[in-house]
NUMAR-547794 format. One record per residue: residue in three letters; x, y, z of N, C-alpha, C in turn. Coordinates in steps of 0.05 Angstrom, whole numbers, padded with zeros to 5 digits, always signed. Layout:
ALAXYZXYZXYZ;...
This chain:
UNK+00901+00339-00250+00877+00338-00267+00865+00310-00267;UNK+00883+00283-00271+00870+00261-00270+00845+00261-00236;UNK+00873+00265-00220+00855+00258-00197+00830+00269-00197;UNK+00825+00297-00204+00798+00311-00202+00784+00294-00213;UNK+00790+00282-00235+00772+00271-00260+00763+00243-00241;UNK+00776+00228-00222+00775+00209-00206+00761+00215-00190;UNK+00755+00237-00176+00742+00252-00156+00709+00244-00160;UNK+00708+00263-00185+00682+00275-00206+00675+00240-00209;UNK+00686+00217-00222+00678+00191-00241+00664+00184-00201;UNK+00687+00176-00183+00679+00162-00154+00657+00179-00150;UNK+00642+00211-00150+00617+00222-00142+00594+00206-00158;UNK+00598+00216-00179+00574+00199-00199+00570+00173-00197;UNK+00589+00154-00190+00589+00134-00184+00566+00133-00163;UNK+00582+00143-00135+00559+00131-00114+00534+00154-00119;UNK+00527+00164-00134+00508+00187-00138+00486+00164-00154;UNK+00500+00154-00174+00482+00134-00189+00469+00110-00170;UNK+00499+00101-00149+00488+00081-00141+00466+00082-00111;UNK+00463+00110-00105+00445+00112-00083+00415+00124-00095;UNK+00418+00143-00122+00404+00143-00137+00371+00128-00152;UNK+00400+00100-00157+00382+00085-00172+00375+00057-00152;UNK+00385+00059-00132+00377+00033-00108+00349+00036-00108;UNK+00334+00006-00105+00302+00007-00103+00295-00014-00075;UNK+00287+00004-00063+00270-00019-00041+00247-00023-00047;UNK+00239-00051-00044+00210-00062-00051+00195-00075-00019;UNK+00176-00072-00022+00155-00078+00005+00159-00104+00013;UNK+00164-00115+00036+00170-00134+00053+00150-00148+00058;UNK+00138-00170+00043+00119-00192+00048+00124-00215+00062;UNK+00111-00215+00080+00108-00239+00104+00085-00252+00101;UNK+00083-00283+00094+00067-00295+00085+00066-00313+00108;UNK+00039-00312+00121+00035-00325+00151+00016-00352+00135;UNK-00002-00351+00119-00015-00371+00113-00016-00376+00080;UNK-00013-00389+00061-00009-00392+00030-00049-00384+00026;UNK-00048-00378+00006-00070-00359-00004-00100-00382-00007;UNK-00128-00386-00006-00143-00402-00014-00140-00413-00039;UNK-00140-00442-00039-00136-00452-00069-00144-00443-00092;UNK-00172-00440-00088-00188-00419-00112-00205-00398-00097;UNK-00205-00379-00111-00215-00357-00099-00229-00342-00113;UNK-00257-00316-00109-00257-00310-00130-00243-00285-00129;UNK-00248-00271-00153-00240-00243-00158-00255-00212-00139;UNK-00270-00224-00127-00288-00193-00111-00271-00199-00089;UNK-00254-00177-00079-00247-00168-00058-00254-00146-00043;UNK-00252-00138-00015-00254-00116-00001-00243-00108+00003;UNK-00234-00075+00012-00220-00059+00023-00229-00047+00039;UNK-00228-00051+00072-00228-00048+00090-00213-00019+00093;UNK-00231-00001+00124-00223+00028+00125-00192+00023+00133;UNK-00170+00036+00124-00145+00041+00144-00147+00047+00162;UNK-00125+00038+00191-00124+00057+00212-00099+00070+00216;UNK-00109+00094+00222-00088+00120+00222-00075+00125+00247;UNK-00052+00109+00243-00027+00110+00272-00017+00136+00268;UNK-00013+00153+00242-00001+00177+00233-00009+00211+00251;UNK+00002+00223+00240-00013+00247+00251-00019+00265+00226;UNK-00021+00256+00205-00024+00272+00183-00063+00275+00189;UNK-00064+00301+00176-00104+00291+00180-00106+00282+00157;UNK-00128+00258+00165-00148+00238+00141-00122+00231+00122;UNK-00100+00226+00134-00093+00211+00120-00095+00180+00111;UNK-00112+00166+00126-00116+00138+00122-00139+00140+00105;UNK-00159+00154+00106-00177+00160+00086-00160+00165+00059;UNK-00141+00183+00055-00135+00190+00027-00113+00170+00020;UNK-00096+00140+00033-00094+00127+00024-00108+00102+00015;UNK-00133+00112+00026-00154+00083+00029-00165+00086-00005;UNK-00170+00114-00012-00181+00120-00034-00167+00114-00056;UNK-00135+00118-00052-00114+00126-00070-00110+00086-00072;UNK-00107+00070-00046-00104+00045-00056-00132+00030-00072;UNK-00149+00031-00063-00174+00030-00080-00169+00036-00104;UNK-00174+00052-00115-00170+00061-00140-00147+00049-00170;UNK-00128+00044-00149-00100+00031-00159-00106-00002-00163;UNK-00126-00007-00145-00135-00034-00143-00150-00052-00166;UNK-00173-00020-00178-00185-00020-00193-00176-00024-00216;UNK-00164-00009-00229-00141+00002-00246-00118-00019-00256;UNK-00114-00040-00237-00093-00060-00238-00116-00084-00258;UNK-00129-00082-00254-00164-00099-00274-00154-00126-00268;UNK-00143-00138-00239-00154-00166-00235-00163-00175-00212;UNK-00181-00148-00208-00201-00153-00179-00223-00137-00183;UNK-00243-00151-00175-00272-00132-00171-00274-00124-00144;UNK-00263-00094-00139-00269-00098-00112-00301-00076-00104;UNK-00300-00085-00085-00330-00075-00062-00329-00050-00067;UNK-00353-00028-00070-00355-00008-00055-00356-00001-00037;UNK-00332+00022-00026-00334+00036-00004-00362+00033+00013;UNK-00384+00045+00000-00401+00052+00014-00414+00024+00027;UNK-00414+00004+00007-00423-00021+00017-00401-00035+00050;UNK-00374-00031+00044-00376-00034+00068-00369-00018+00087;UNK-00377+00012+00089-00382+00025+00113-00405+00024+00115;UNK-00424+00002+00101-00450+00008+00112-00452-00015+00133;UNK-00444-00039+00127-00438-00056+00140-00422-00062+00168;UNK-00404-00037+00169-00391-00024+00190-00407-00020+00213;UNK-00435+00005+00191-00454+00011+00218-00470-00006+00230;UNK-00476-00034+00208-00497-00054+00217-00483-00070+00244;UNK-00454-00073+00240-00432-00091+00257-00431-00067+00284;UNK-00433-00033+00277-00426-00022+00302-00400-00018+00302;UNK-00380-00020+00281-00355-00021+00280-00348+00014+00282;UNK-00336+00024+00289-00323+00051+00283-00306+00044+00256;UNK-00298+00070+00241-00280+00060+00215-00255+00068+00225;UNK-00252+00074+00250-00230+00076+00263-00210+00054+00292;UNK-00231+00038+00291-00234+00016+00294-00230-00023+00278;UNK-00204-00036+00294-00200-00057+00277-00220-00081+00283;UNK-00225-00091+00261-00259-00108+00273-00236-00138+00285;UNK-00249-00144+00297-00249-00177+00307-00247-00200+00295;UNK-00243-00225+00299-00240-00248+00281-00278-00261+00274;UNK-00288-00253+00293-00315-00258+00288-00324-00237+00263;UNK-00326-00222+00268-00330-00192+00257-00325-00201+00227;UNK-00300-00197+00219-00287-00207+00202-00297-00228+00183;UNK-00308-00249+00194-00319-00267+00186-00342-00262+00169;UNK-00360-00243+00192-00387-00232+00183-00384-00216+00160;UNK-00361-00202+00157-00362-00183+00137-00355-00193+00113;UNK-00335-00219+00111-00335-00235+00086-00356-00246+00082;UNK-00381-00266+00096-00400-00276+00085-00426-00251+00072;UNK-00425-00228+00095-00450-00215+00077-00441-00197+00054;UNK-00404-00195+00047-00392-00182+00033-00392-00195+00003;UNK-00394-00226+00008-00386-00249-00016-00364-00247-00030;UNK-00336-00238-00010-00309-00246-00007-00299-00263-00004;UNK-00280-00269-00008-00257-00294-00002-00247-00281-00001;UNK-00233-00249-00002-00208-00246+00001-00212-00213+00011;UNK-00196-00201+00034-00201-00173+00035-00179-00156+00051;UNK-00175-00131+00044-00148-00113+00057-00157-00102+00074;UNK-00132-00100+00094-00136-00080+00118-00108-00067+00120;UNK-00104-00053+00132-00082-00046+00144-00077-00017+00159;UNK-00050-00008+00160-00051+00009+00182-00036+00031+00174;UNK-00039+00061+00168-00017+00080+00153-00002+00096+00182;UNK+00020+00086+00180+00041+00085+00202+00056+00122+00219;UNK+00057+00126+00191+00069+00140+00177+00070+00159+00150;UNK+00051+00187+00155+00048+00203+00131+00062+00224+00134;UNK+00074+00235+00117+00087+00261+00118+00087+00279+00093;UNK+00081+00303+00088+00081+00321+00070+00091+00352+00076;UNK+00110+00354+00071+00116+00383+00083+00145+00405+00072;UNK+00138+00425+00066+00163+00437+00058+00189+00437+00076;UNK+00208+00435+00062+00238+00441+00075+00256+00451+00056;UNK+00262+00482+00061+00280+00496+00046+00258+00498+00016;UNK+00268+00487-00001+00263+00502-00036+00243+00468-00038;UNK+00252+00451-00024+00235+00423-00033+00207+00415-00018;UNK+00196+00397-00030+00174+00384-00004+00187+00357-00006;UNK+00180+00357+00016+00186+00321+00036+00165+00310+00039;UNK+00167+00283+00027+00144+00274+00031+00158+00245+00038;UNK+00142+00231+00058+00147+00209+00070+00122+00181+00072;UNK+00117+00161+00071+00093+00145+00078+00107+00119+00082;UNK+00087+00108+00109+00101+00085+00121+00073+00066+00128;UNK+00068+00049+00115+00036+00033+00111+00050+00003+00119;UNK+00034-00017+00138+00028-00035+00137+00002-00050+00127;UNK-00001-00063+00106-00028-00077+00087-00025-00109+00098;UNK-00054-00113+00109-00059-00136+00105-00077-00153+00087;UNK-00075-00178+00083-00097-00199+00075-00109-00221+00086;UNK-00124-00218+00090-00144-00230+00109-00166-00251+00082;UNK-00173-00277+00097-00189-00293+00088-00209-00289+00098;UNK-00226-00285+00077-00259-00279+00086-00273-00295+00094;UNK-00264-00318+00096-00290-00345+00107-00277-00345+00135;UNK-00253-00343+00139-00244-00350+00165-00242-00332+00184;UNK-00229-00300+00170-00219-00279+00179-00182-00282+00188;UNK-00181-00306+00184-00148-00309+00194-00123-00287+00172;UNK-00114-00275+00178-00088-00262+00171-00075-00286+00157;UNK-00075-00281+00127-00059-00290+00102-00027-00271+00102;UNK-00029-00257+00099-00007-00244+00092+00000-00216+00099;UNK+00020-00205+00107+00025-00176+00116+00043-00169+00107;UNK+00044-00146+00089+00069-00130+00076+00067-00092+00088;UNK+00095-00088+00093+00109-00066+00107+00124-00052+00072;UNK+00116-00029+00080+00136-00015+00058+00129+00015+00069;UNK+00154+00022+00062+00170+00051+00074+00186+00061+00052;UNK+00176+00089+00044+00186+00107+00020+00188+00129+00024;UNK+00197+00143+00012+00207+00180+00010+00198+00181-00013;UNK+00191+00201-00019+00193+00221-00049+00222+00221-00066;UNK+00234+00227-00047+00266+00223-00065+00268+00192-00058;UNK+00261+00177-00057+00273+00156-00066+00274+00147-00090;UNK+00259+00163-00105+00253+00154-00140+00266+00172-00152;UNK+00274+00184-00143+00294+00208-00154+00319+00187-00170;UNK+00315+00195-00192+00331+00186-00223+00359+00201-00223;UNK+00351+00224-00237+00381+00231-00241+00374+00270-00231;UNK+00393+00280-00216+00379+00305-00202+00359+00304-00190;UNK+00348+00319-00198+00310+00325-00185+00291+00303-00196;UNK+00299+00292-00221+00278+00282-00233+00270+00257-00228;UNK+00245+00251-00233+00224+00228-00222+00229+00226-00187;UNK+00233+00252-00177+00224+00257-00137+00195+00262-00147;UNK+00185+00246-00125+00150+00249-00125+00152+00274-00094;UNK+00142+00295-00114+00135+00316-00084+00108+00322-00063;UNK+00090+00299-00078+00058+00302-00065+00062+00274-00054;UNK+00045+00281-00033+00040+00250-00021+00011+00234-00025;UNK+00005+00252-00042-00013+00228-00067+00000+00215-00086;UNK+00012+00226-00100+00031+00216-00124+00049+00199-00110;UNK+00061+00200-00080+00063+00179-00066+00055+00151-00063;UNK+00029+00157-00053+00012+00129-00050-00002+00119-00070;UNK+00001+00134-00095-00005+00126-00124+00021+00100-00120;UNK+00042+00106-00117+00062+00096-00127+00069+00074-00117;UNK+00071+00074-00093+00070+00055-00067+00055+00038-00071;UNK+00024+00042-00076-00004+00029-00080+00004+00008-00111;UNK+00004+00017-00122+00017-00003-00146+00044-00026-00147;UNK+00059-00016-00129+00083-00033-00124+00072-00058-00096;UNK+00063-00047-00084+00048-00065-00074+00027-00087-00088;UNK+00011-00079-00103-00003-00092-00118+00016-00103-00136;UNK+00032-00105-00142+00045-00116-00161+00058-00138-00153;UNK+00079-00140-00127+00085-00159-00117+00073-00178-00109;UNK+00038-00171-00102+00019-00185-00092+00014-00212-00114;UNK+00011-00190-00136-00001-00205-00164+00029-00226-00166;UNK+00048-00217-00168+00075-00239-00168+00072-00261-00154;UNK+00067-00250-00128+00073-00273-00097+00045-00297-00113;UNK+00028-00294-00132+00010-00313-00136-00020-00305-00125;UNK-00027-00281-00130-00052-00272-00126-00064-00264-00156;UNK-00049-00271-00178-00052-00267-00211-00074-00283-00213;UNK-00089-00308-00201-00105-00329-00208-00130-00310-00223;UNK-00136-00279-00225-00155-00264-00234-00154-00255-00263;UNK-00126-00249-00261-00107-00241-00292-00110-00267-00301;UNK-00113-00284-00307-00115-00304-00329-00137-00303-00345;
């Protein structure tokens, strides 16, 4: 009887401890951020390495939104810069240039703007559950220069938030990049991009 009871305590054990393990997004900081900056940023279209359809569109929306929401950035409208896209000739499937780049911070009135690349989308049933997977590289880019500030990688499952059983698995892969999109932003605001929150 003890041993079972040893059995059952060692399951829950590593049940809790694979459970409750958190991976956080991997920031690589190639250049320290402009001394002052203001608060209007861009969000540049994603490009979709994935095979999910429009999936870089429905994280582009989903991180936007999250961006908003976080209230220490004014960022751009969409439409303002895909209009700017068409003036440049850019495809939104297409990564612009260091010139490019440039142009799009001065007629944008940026200092600071995202890009990046969704690697990796997945949404799909298996057995009684859905699987959902997303694998995004985000960049930050300086708008006067266009030089690459900073690049963060993060890679998640749906069950990775999984608490205790089923509960808190994210089964949509919106509710995904809801989630993702804020943990990212958050570290951002840590690493010293808060100068807006004050």
């Amino acid at each position: 009887m003890i041993h079972w009871c040893y059995k059952v305590a060692a399951f829950f054990a590593l049940f809790l401890l694979v459970a409750c393990s958190s991976a956080t997004p991997r920031l690589d900081k190639m250049e320290p951020l402009p001394g002052s900056f203001s608060c209007r940023v861009a969000v540049l279209p994603f490009l979709d390495r994935g095979a999910y359809p429009r999936g870089a569109k429905l994280f582009y929306r989903v991180f936007s939104a999250e961006l908003v929401s976080a209230a220490a950035f004014q960022v751009v409208q969409e439409g303002d810069v895909l209009d700017l896209y068409r003036q440049l000739t850019i495809f939104p499937s297409q990564e612009p240039n260091l010139d490019q780049l440039r142009i799009i911070g001065s007629r944008l009135g940026v200092q600071l703007f995202i890009g990046g690349d969704i690697l990796r989308m997945v949404e799909r049933r298996s057995g009684r559950e859905v699987v959902t997977e997303l694998t995004v590289v985000l960049r930050l880019y300086d708008g006067r220069t266009g030089k690459l500030l900073w690049e963060t990688y993060y890679k998640r499952r749906g069950r990775d938030y999984r608490t205790l059983m089923h509960f808190g698995r994210i089964n949509t892969i919106t509710g995904l990049a809801r989630r993702m999109s804020k943990e990212i932003i958050n570290l951002w605001l840590a690493q010293g991009m808060n100068q807006c929150t004050k």
